[in-house]
Every structure is written in C-alpha cells, then in structure tokens.
N, C-alpha and C positions, 0 to 999 in steps of 0.2 A: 634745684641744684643738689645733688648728690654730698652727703656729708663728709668731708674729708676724714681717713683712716690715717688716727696716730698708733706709737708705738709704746704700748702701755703695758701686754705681757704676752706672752705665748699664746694661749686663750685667743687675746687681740690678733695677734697678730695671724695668727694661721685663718680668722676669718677672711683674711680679705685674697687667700691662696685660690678660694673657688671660685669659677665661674656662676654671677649667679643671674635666674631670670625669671622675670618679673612672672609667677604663674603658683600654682597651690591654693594654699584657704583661700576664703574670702578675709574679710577685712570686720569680720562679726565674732573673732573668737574666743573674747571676753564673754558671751551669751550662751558658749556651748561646752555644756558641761562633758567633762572626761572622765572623771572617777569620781566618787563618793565614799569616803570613810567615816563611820556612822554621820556622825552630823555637817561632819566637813568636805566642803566639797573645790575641787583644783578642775578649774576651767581651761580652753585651751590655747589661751595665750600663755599662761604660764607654763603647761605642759612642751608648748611650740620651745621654751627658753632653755629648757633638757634637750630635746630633739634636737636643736642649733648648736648645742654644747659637746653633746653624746658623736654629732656628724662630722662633727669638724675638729676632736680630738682623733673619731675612730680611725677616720682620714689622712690625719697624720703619721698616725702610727703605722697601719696597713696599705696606706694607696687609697685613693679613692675610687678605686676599679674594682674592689674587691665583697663589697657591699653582699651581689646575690647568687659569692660561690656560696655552694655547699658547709658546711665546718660541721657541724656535730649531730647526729641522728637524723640527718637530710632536713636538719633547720638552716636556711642562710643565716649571714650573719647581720644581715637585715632584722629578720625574726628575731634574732637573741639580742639584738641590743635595745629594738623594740621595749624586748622582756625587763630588760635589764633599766631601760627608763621608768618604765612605769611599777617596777621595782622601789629604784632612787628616791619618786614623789611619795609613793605612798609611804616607804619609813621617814623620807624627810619630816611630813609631815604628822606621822605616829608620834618621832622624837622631839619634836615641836612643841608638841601641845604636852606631852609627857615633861619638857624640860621645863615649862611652864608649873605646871602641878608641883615639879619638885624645888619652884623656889628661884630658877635661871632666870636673871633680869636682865634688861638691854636699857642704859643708862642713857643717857643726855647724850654724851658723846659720843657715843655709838651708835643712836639714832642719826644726829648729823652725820657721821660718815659714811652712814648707810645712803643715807639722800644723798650727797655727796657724789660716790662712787655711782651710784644706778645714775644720775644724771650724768656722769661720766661715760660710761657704759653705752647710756643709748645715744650719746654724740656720736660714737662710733659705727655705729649700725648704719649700712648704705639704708637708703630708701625703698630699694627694693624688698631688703629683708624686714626691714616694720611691718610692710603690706605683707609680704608672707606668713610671719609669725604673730602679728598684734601685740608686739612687746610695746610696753611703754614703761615712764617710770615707776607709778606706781605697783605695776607686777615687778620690775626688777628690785624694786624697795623691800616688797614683801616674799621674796626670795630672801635677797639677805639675810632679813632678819631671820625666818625661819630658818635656813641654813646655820646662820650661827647658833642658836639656841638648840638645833638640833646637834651641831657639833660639838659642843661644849656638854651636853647631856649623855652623848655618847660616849664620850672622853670618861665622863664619872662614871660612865657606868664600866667603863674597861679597867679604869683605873682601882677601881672595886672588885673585879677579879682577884680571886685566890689560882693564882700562878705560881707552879714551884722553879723560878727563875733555875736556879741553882741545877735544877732535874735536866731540864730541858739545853741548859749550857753543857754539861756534861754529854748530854748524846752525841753534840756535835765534835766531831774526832781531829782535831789539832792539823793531823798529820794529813788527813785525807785535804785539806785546805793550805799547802803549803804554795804560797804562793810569790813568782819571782818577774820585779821590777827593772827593767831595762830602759835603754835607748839604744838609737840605732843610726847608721847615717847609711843609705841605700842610694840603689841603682836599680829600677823596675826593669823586670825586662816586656813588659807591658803596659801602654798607656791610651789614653783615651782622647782620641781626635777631637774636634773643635766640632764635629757631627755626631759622636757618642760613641762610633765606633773603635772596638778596642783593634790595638796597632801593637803588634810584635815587634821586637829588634830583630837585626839581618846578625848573621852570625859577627858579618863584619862588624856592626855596631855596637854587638854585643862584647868585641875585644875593644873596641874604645872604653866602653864604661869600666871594662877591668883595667885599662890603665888609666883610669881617671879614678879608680877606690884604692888602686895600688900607689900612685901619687898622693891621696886621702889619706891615708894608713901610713905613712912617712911623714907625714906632717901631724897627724897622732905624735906619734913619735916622737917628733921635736918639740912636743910642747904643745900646740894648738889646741884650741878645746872643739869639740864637736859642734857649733853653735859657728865660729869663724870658720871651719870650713864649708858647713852647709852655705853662708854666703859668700865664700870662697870660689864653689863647683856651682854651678848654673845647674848641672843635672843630677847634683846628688841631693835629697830630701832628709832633715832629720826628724825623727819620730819617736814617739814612746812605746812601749807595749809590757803587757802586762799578762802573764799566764798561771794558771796552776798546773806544774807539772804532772804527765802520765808516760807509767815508765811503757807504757806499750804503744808510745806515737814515733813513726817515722817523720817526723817533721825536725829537719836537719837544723833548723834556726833553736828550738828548744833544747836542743840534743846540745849543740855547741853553749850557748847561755848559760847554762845548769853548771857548767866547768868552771864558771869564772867566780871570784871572790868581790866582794863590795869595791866598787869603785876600777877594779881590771875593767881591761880594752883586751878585743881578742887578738891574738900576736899575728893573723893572718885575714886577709879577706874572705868572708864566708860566701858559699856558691850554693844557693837554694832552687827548689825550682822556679821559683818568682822574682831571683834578683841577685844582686851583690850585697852583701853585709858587713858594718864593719858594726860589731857587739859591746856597749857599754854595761856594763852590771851595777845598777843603781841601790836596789836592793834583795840580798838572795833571801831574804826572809822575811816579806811583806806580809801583814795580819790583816788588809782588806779583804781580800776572800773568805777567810775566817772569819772576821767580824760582819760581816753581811750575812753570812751561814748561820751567825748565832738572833744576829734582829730578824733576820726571815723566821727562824722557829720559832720566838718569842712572837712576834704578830703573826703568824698564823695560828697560833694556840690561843691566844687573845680572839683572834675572828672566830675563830671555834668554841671557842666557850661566849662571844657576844651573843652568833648568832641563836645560842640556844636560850639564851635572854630576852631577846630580840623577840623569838617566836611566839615565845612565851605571853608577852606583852601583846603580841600580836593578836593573839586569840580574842581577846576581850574587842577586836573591831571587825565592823561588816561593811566590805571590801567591795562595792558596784560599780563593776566599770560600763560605759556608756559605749557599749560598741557600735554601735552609729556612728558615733563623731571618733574614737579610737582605732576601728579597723579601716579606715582607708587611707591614714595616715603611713607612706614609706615610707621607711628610716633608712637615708642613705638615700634618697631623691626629695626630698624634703624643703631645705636648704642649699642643695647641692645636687649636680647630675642629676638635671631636670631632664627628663626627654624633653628633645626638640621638636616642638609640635610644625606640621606644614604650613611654611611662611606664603603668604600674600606676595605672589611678584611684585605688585605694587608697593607692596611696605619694605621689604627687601630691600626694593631699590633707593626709596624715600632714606632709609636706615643709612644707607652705603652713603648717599651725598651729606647725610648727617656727619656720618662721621669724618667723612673729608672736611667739611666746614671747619669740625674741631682741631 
C-alpha cells in the first residue's frame, strides 16, 4: 500500500502535485557511483535526492512543461539545472568536510533530529518514488547532516567577509524606491469561467457594477469600512496592492493612488481598463521596496566575494564525474513527466477495472 502524504512543508507538499510512474533507475543506486571528489565519493541515490528536490521546486516555480525549452545559449533548462545539481553536491560536500576541519560539530541533539526528520521524510515518499530514487533513511540522514555542517560553514565564512555595509547601502538611491501601500475594493471587468475561460462583462453589466461601486462608495462615506462592504457586495472583492511609482506609466489606478494622503478613500469611483476602483491609501511612503533593494545588494556582494572563496578552496580537489551513470539521467523526466511508454492492452484494461474496484 502506498504511503499516505502528509502536510509537513512546501518541499512536502509540492511532491505529491506530479504525476508519477513507476519507471527510471533500477533499484541498485546505492552501487553506482556519480562523482568523485578526491577521496569522496556521492553515489546515486543520494544524487537522485537533489534531482527529486531540484524537479519539484523547479516545477513549481516554472510549470512543469517547461523543462526542455530553450533558456540560455541553446541549453534547456533541463541542462542547466542538471548543472546546477551536481554543482549543489559537489560544494555541499567540499563545505562538509571543510566545516569538519574547521571544528563544526553535530551534537547529540541534532543527531536525533536528523534521524528523526529523514525517518519523517521517507514516510512520505509514495512507493513509486523509493524505486525511482533508492532514497532511504540512511542517505536522507546523511544529507542532513552534511547539509547542515556545510550551512553552518558557509555561514562563517560569509560572515568573515570584509563587506563595506555602509558603501553598498549608499548606492542604493531612496528615491528610486519610493514605494506606495494601498487597498482597494474592485469590480473586474473580466473573470474566469468554471472552464478557465476568461469571460468579459456586456456593457450592460458593466453599468450594473458602476452602480454597485457607486452604492460602495456611499457607504465609504457613511462610515463603513472596506472589509463590510466587501461582505456586503457579492461582486466586489477587496485586495491590497503594492507599487513603486514611475512617473512615465499610463496606468490610471497609479496615477489616481499617488494623489491620495495616509489613510484617504478616493472621493470618486475609479474606471481602469480592468475594472472599477474604489482607492484606499494605506501607506504613501512604504520602505519595503527600499529595504529589499538594500538585502539584494548586500547578498549579492556577499555571493560575490563567497564565490571567490569558494573557488579558491576549490582548487585543492579533483572533480570525476561518472558519466555512465550521470549522462542519462533527465532532469525534469526523472521524478516527474515520465514519457508514457506503449501500454499492453491487456494491462490497460486489468489497470481500468483496478481502478474501478478502488
């Protein structure tokens, strides 16, 4: 029986979004080595635990259709994230054995939780994907651990960076970051059917909803807060939004926003091309945009002077990857959008009254 899928974290949970079927390795890839870093060697069941990780974040973010466009000097993005795995393993495991040398321990209790968690971990894993990957606990154990000790390594050594905080804060320009905080209580003039397809309003409809924001907007007025009339009006939604002003956008929702002071309501229904508006101004001088503008330059000058550390270190190992066992692995059909190989009418059918039975 199939291991029931609980809801543990994101990670978790986006595993169990793909379709998946029972086909790839064999069931031997504890035995087959993938890389070699001088004396260390990451076989590939453990390498399959990136690949499962790598497919099913990339997936989320991009679609899982997206695997083998094109993206950068006619590499898919198959290719690059390939690269980009077997990247991850070999510094994981540089920073590993380096955070070792430098003294990094893994106590009592964090042994236990490490056993702990990997035994949690591969409860969740269907059956199918064990036999694809040959994770078990002891690779998800020594994951962990590595992981952590390579985190924690990496950590000192960023945090040992000579970064001129102060330098780098300064470049970023206040003003180019001015960013303005609203809410809104709306009338789409466009929505999406119970089929996905998007469904226009008739002009007629579209004079009901102005007098259902112009009835809204009077009840502003008298008091109401945007929250009772959203459960008020069946088809008005309330929403937030969040912009950095540009003074050369035609976008009439900004344009009107920008006018209002903390806490104003616009004295009229606003007419966009996507809707009806009625404008709260929550905050006209919001420092998120600005403060993300300053932690982006700070870690990226942090990743910039790591990775020359990084490199550096790197030198001192010699890097054999096992292309046997490494080039015929797809990343991005792996785990996931398996081709369908041609079914046996007979098992076909067998399968169909299976599943009726269920």
């Amino acid at each position: 029986m199939k291991k029931r899928v609980k809801l543990i974290s994101l990670l978790l949970i986006i595993l169990t979004i793909f379709s998946i079927t029972l086909t790839g390795c064999s069931n031997k890839q504890s035995n087959q080595l993938v890389v070699k870093i001088n004396n260390k060697e990451i076989y590939l069941d453990e390498a399959m635990y990136y690949v499962l990780m790598y497919e099913a974040n990339f997936s989320m973010m991009v679609g899982p259709d997206k695997w083998d466009e094109e993206m950068v000097d006619g590499d898919s993005l198959s290719s690059l994230v390939k690269t980009s795995i077997m990247d991850a393993m070999v510094e994981n495991e540089i920073l590993y054995e380096k955070g070792l040398e430098a003294g990094v321990e893994i106590t009592a209790d964090l042994e236990s939780q490490f056993k702990a968690s990997s035994i949690e971990f591969f409860g969740l894993l269907e059956d199918e994907l064990l036999d694809i990957t040959g994770i078990d606990e002891t690779v998800l154990y020594n994951i962990n651990k590595k992981t952590y000790v390579a985190n924690l390594h990496k950590n000192n050594i960023v945090m040992g960076l000579d970064i001129d905080i102060d330098a780098l804060v300064a470049e970023v320009k206040e003003d180019d970051y001015k960013q303005y905080s609203a809410e809104h209580l709306a009338i789409s003039f466009a929505s999406y059917d119970e089929e996905g397809n998007l469904v226009e309003l008739t002009d007629a409809e579209k004079a009901t909803a102005k007098d259902t924001m112009d009835k809204a907007l009077k009840d502003v007025k008298d008091g109401k807060t945007f929250k009772e009339i959203s459960e008020k009006y069946e088809d008005i939604t309330l929403s937030p939004s969040s912009f950095v002003y540009d003074e050369t956008t035609d976008d009439v929702y900004q344009k009107e926003a920008i006018k209002l002071e903390k806490d104003e309501i616009s004295e009229e229904v606003i007419e966009t091309e996507t809707g009806y508006f009625i404008i709260k101004m929550v905050d006209p001088d919001s420092k998120e945009a600005y403060n993300t503008a300053v932690n982006e330059a700070v870690a990226a000058k942090q990743q910039e002077l790591y990775a020359v550390k990084y490199e550096e270190v790197k030198k001192d190992y010699t890097i054999t990857i096992n292309e046997d066992v490494w080039d015929p692995i797809s990343v991005g059909h792996t785990t996931i959008n398996l081709e369908t190989q041609e079914a046996d009418p007979k098992e076909t059918e067998s399968k169909k009254e299976e599943d009726s039975a269920e």
